[in-house]
matplotlib code that plots the C-alpha trace (Angstrom):
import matplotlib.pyplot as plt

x = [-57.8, -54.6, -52.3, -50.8, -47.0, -47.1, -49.3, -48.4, -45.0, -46.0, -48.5, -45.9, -43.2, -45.6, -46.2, -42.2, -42.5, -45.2, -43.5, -39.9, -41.6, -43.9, -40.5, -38.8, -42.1, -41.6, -38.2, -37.9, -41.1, -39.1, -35.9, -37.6, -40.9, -40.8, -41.9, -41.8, -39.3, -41.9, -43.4, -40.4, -39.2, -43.2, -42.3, -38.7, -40.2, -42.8, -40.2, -37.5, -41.0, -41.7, -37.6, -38.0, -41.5, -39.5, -36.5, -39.2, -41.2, -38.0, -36.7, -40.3, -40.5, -37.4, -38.0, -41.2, -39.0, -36.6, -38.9, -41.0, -37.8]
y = [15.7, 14.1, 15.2, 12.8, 13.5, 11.0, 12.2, 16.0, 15.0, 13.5, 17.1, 19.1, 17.1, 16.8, 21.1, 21.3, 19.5, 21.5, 25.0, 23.6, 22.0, 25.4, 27.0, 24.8, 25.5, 29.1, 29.5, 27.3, 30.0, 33.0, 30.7, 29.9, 31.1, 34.6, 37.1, 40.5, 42.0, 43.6, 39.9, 38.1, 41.0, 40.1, 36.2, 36.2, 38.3, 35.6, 33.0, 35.1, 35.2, 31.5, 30.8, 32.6, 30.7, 27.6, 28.1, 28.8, 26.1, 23.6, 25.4, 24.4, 21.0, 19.8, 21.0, 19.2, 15.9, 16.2, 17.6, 13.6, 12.0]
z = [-10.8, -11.2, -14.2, -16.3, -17.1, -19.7, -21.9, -20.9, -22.2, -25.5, -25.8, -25.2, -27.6, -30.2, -30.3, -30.3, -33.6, -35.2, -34.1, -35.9, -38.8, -39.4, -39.0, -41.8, -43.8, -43.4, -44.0, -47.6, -48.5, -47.7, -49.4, -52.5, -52.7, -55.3, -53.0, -52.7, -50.0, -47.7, -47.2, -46.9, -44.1, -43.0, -43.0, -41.7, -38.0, -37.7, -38.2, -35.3, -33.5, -33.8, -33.2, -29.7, -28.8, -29.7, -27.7, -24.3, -25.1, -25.4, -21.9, -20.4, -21.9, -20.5, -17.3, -17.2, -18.5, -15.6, -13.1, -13.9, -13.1]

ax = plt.figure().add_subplot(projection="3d")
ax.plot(x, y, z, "-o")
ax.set_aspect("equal")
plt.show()
């Protein structure tokens, strides 16, 4: 079965984009939202937790863009 980079590319840009934009989400929550300061400490290590999947994920998609090339 043969792979298509193409789309693989498009998949893997198009999670890149949810991760930072549930990142944004969750950061104007713990900005404005009135919470209590156990659940924004809760919120703010899912966010350093979603930072760090962000940053491999980025490493891995552009490998896979220059790896196509």
């Amino acid at each position: 079965m043969k792979i298509n980079k193409k789309e693989e590319l498009e998949k893997a840009a198009k999670y890149l984009l949810n991760l930072k934009e549930t990142i944004n989400l969750l950061d104007i929550v713990i900005r404005d939202a009135a919470l209590e300061d156990v659940d924004s400490l809760v919120l703010q290590g899912i966010v350093k937790k979603y930072n760090k999947v962000y940053e491999e994920q980025l490493i891995h998609y552009d490998e896979m863009r220059s790896n196509g090339k």
